[in-house]
N, C-alpha and C positions, 0 to 999 in steps of 0.2 A: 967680520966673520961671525963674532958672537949676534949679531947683531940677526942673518940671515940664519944663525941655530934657532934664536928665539925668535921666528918667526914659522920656520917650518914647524918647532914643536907647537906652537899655536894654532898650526893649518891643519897637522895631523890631530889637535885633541877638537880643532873644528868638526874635521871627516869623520872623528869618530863617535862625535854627540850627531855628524848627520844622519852616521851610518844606524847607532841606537835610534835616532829618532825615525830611521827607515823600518826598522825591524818592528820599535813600537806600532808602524803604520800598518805594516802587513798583518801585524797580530791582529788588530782591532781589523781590520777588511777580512781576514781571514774569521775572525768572531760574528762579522756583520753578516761574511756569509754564511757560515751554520746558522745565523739567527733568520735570514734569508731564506733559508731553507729550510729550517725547520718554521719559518710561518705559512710557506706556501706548502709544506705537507698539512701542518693544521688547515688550512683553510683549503685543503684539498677536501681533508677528512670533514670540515664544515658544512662544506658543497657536498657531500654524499648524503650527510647526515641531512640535510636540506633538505636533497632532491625525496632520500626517503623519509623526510615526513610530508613533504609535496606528495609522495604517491599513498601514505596512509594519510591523508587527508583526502584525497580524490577515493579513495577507495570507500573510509568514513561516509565520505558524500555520497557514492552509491550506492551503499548499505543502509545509509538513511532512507534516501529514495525509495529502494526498493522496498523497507520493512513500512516506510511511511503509506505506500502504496497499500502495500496487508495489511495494513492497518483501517486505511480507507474500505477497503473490498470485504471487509470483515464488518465496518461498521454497516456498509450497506446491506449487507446480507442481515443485520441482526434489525436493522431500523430502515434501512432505504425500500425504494421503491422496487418491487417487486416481478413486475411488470416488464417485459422485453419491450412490450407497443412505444410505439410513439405517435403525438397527435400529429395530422398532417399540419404543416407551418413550422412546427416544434423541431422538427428532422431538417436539416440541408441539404438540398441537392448540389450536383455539379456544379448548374449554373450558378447557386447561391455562392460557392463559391470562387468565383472569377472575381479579381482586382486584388487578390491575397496575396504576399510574396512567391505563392506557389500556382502561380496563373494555369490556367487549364491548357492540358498540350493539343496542338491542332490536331492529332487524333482523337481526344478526348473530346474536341469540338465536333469533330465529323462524327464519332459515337452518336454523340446527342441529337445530331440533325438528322439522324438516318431514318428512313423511311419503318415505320411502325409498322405492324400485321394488319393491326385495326387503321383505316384514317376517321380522321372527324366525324366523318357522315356514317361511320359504322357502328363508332362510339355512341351517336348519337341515337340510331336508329334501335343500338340495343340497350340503352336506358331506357328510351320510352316504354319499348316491349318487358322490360324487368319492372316499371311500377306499372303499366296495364295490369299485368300477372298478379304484383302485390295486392292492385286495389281490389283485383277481383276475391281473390282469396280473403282479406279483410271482409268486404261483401258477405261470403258466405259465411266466414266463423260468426258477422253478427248476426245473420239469420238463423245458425244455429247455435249458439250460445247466447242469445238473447237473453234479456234479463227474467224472463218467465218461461227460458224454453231450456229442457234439462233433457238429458238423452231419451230418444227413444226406449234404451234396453232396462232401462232401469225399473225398479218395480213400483205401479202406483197400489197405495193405500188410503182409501178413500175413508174422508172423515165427514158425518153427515152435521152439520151445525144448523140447527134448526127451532122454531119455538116451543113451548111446549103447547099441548092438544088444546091445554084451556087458554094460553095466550092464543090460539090459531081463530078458535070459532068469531066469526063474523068476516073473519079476511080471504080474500083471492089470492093463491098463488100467481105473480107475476113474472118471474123466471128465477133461475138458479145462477148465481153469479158463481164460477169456478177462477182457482185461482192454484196456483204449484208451490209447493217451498220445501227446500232438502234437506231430509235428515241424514243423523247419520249414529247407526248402532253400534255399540261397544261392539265386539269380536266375543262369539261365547262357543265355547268348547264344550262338549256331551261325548257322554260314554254309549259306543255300539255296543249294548247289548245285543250277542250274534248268537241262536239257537242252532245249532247241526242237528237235524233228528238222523240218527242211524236204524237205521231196519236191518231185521232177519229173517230168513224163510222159513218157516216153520216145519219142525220134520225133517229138516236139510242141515243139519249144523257145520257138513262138510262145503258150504256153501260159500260160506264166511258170511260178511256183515256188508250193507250195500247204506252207503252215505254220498251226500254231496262231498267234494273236495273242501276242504279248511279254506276261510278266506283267505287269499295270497298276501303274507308281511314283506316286510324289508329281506329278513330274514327269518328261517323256519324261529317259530316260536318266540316274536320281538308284537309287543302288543301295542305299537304304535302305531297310528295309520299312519299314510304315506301323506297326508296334508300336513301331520304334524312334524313330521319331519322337515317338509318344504317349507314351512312355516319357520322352523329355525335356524334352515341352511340360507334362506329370503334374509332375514334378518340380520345375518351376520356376514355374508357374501355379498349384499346389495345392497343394505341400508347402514352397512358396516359397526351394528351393534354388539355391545362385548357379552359374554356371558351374564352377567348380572342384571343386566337391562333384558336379555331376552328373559329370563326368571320373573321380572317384573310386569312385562308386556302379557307371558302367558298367566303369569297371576290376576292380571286384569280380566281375562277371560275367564277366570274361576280356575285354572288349574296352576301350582306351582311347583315346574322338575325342579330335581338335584341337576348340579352343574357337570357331575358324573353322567347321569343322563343324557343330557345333550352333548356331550360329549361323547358318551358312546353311539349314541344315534348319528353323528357324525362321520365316527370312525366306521357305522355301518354302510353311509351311504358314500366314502372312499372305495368299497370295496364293490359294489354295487357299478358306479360307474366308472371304476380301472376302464374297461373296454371302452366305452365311448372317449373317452379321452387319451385313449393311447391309437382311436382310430382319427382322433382330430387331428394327432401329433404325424401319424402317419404322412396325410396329406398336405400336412404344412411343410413337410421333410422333401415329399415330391415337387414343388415349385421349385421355381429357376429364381424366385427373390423372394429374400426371407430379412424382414426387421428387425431389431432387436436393440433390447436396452436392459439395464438391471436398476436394481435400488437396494437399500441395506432396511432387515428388519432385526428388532432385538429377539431374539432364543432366550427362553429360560429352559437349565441344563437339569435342574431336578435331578440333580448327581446323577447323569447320565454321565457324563463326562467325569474322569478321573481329574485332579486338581494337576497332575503333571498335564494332561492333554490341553486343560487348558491356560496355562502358562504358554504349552508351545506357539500355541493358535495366537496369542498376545505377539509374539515378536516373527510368528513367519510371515515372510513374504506377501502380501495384497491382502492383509488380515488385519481387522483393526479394533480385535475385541477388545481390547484394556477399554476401552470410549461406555462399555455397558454398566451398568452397575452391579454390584454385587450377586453371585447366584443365575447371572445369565451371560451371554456373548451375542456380539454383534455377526449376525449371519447375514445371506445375500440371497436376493431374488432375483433370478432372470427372467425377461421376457422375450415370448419369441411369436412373431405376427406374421401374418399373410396380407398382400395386397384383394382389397374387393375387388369382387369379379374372380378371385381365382382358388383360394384356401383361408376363405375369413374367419379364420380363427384365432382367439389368443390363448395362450398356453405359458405358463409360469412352473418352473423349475429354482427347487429348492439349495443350497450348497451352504457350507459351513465355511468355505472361508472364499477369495475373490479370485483364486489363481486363475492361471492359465487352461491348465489341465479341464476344469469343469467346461468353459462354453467351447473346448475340443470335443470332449466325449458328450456334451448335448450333437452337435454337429459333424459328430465322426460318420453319419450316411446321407449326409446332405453336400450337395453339386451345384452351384451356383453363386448369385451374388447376396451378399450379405450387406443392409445397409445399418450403420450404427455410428456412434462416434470416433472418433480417434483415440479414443484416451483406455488408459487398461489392458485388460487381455483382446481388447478390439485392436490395437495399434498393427499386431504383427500376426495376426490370423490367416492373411493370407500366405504370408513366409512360409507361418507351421504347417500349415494343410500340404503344403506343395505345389501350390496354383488350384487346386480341386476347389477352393472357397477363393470371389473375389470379393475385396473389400471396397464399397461405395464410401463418402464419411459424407457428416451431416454437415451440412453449412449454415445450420442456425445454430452448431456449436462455436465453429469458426467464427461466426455474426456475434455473438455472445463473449468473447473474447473483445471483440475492438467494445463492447457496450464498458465492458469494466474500466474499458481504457479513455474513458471519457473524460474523469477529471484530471488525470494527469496531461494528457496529450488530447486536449479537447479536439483541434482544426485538423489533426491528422485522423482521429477515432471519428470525427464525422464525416469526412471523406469516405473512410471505408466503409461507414455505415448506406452511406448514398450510392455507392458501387451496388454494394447489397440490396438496395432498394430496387435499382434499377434491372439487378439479375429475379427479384419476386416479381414486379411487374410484368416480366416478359410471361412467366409461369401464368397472371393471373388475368392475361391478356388473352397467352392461350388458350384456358379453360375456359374463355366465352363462347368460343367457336365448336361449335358440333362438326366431328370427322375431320380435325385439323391435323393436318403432319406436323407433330411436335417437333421432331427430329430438326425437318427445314426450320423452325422457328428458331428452334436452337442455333441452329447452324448459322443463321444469319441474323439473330439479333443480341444472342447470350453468349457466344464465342468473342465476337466483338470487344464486348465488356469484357468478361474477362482477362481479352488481352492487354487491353488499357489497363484494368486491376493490375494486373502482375507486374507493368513496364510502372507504374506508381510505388509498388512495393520494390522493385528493385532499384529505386532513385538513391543517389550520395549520400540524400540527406538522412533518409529512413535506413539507411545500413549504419550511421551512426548513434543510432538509438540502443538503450543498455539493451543488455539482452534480457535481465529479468526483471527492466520494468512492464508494466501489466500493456504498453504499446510491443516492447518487445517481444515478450510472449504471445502476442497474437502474430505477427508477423511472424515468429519461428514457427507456430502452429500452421499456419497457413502454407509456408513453405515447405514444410517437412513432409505436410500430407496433399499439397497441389497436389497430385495425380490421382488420390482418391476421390478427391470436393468434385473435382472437373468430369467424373466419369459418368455421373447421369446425362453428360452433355450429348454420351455416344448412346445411348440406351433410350428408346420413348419409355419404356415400364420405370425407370426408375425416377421417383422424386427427386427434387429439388435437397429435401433434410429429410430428417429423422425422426417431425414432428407426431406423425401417425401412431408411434411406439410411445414417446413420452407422452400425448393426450391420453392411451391405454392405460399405460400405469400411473398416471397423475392417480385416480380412484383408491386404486390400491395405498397410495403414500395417503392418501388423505385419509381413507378408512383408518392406516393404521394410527393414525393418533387419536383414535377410539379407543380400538382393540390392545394397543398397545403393543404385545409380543405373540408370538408364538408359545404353544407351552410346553412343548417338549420334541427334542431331536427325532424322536421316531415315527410322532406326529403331524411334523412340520412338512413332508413332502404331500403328505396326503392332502392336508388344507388347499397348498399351493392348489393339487387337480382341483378342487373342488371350485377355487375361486378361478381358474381358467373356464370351468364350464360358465362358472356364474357370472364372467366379463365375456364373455364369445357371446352367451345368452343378450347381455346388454347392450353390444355390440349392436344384435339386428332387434331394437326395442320392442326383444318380448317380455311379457309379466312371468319375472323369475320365479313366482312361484307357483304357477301355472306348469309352466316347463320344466320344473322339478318335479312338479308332481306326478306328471306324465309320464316322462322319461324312467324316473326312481320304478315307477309301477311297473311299466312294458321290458325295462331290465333286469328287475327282480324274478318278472315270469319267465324270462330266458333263461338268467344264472338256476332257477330252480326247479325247470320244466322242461328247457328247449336248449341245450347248452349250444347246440350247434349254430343256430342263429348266431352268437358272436364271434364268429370268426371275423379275422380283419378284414375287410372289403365286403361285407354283407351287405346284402342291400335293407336289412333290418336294422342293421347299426347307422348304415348312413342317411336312412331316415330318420334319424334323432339326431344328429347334427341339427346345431341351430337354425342356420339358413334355410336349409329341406323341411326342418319342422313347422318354421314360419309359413309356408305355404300353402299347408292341411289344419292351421291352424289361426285361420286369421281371429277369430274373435280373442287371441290371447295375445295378439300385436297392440301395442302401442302407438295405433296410427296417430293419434295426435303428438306425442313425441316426435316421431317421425316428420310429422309435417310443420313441426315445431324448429325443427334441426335444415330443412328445406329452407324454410323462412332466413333462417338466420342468416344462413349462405347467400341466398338471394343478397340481402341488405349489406353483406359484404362489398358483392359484386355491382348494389346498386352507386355506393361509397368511394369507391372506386372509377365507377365510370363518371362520376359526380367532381372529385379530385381531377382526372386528367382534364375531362371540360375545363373546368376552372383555369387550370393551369394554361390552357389555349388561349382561353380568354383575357386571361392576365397579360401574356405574352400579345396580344393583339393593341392592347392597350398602353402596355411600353413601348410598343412601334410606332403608333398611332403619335403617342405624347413625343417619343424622340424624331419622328418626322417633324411634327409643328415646331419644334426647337432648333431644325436646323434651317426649315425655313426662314425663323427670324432672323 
């Protein structure tokens, strides 16, 4: 009995070291799993903490990208190549590249194959006929610019070179050996002294006084002839000389203005031709297409502006004077052109800052199409108008976009550049042909492309591109404004871009890094008319100071004689329009300019048809070689 007590108490203090050593168990399993659980929340919070440095990491990297890109686009602009051209070879085409991961789609194949406007025999027939033309025209310039043959019009001054009387006696005159060589005379300036004799009738003093009329000035009582003033307006409109060069130029001639002077001689000859430039603007207002571009010039404010004003103009809205230095603001030029053939004028307007608001109220009585860029108060012009303005956009800005996009996304940026290629060839195909239906060419050989373009730009791969790398941003540009780029497609009058505006004011950007600024706000619109006459003028290569001089004269006699002659639509005004002038006034044309600008064109077109050839030929001879290869 004792025997089974001392063995149950032994069983029970068994049960009860197993029972603690249960409870030990569960404590530690119960600690294991808080500890359990609290490392899969840590390593929850790890993996969050991971994923977001995974996505500022990726984001890093596309900040990089993108700033690494403005960085490049910034250097190119400060050192790169300037130049949109490319050499032929240098560019790829389509065909160039097929065998690339992104093999050409059998649309893109049938694109390429499709029957051209020109074939071979057309290409061919009108190369030859474009260097016939050239040789000929060579021909004649060396008959008349031969090395001893100088213009007719010029004046000869014959100089006798002879012996003297006592070297002569005993010799025969055996002929006169003539020979030409061209001078050329400083510019010299003289004072018209002008006599009025005034009469009276004697005995009659209720008579009055009988005189010729005063010779006609600028204005009453301004003692400058109208050559001097064309003189200065030449100089600084066309050859885009600043005020201190023109002081130097007239000093050379013996006379030297105050910079006042020519300045106000200026401000006379603003007011002088208001009419002919508000009759230029008129008619360019009337066409159904109208171009346009702007560019920024620096304003000096000459405490015209209060220092609050121009703080504000620093931070509003399409304003970006803080960029000027001290004492001036960054103001803005626009330009507004007509197509030849219809209102070939250009016309430049003045504005103080880039909004919206200004190229509405240039274009608040104008009904038609507008071509320009996309970018700025261009973007949404037709929104604001209400349909009454439609907007074209330029596609050598769109082109211009994939060019930046070169070094980052080279095989993609030359792809679209070779679309591009392919959309100017058809343009430059057309304009060989005399009396061609653009439209059909369009229609069947530029819609085409384009559609290929667009089924390219809407591929998997190129929707995965950032959006603001410099590939991105042309593909958002392209897409945003497809319906503008594509609208010359329905229109024969509209171009292809928006090159005609920017060639226009290239002169203007370039002059001003002469001239430097404008010099003052009340100033600054007036110049603008001035240098619209003097680009219209240059437009139909007349001698601008010829055309000043004329015009200044025949307007001055109206504003102080005949007020009635300028009214708008006169046919006295619209015969000082440049084009009309050019007509009654050929000896003040620049037919050689002209036939200089002919030329050049030609040698485009000859380059061109030179290019396709080649390309035929090429292609005849890869045939040629991959036939004998498969023979072997």
């Amino acid at each position: 009995m004792e025997q089974l007590r001392a063995e149950n108490a032994s069983l029970a203090q068994e049960n009860a070291a197993i029972r603690q050593e249960r409870s030990e168990i569960a404590e530690q399993l119960t600690a294991a799993r808080r500890a359990q659980a609290q490392a899969e929340a840590e390593l929850s919070t790890l993996t969050d903490a991971s994923q977001v440095l995974q996505d500022d990491r990726e984001e890093l990297r596309r900040k990089n990208a993108e700033l690494q890109a403005a960085v490049d686009r910034l250097t190119d602009m400060l050192w790169g190549r300037r130049s949109e051209k490319r050499v032929h070879g240098d560019q790829p085409t389509l065909f160039d590249l097929r065998g690339t991961p992104d093999e050409l789609s059998a649309k893109e194949q049938e694109l390429l194959m499709a029957e051209e406007l020109l074939n071979d025999a057309a290409k061919k027939k009108l190369l030859e006929e474009l260097l016939r033309r050239r040789k000929a025209r060579r021909r004649k310039q060396l008959r008349e610019r031969g090395r001893e043959d100088f213009p007719e019009h010029l004046q000869r001054r014959e100089i006798d070179l002879d012996l003297d009387e006592k070297d002569k006696q005993g010799l025969v005159l055996l002929s006169v050996k003539i020979f030409e060589r061209l001078r050329f005379e400083q510019p010299r300036m003289y004072i018209e002294v002008v006599k009025r004799y005034i009469y009276a009738k004697p005995g009659d003093p209720d008579a009055g006084v009988f005189a010729p009329p005063p010779p006609l000035g600028i204005l009453p009582g301004v003692k400058y002839d109208f050559s001097v003033i064309a003189a200065g307006l030449s100089m600084k409109l066309n050859f885009h000389q600043p005020t201190y060069r023109q002081q130097d130029i007239f000093a050379q001639a013996g006379y030297f203005p105050s910079r006042s002077t020519l300045n106000d001689l200026f401000n006379y000859s603003v007011i002088v031709l208001e009419p002919l430039f508000q009759e230029a603007w008129r008619l360019l207002l009337q066409q159904n297409v109208l171009l346009g571009d702007d560019t920024r010039v620096r304003l000096l404010t000459r405490n015209a502006l209060e220092d609050e004003e121009i703080e504000k103009l620093k931070h509003r809205r399409g304003a970006t004077s803080g960029r000027a230095p001290p004492g001036s603001v960054t103001s803005y030029v626009w330009l507004y052109t007509g197509l030849d053939g219809a209102a070939p004028y250009d016309i430049f307007h003045w504005s103080l800052t880039h909004e919206n608001c200004w190229i509405d109220s240039h274009l608040e009585d104008f009904q038609g199409i507008f071509v320009g860029d996309a970018a700025g108060p261009n973007a949404r012009l037709e929104e604001r108008s209400g349909g009454r303005i439609v907007h074209a956009a330029c596609n050598s800005h769109a082109r211009r976009e994939f060019l930046s996009a070169e070094k980052t996304h080279p095989r993609e940026a030359a792809k679209a550049l070779a679309f591009y290629k392919l959309l100017y060839d058809v343009e430059t195909r057309s304009r060989l042909i005399k009396d061609v239906n653009l439209l059909e060419v369009r229609r069947k050989e530029a819609i085409p492309i384009w559609n290929a373009f667009t089924s390219w730009m809407e591929s998997d791969a190129l929707k995965r591109i950032l959006p603001k790398s410099p590939l991105g941003t042309a593909l958002a540009y392209m897409r945003n404004h497809g319906v503008a780029l594509r609208r010359y497609l329905h229109d024969a009058r509209l171009p292809i871009d928006n090159n005609q505006s920017e060639q226009t004011i290239r002169p203007f950007v370039i002059g001003r890094r002469n001239w430097t600024f404008l010099g003052h706000p009340k100033a600054a619109p007036g110049r603008l008319k001035l240098f619209s006459i003097a680009s219209s003028a240059h437009r139909h290569g007349l001698l601008v100071h010829d055309y000043f001089e004329d015009i200044l004269k025949q307007l001055a006699h109206a504003h102080q004689r005949e007020p009635d002659l300028l009214e708008p639509g006169s046919d006295y005004l619209q015969a000082l329009l440049p084009d009309r002038w050019a007509r009654t006034h050929s000896s003040s044309v620049s037919h050689d300019r002209r036939e200089e600008r002919e030329t050049v064109a030609e040698n485009k077109q000859i380059r061109f048809l030179r290019r396709e050839l080649a390309k035929l030929e090429d292609g005849q001879c890869k045939s040629a070689a991959s036939e004998s290869t498969s023979l072997r």
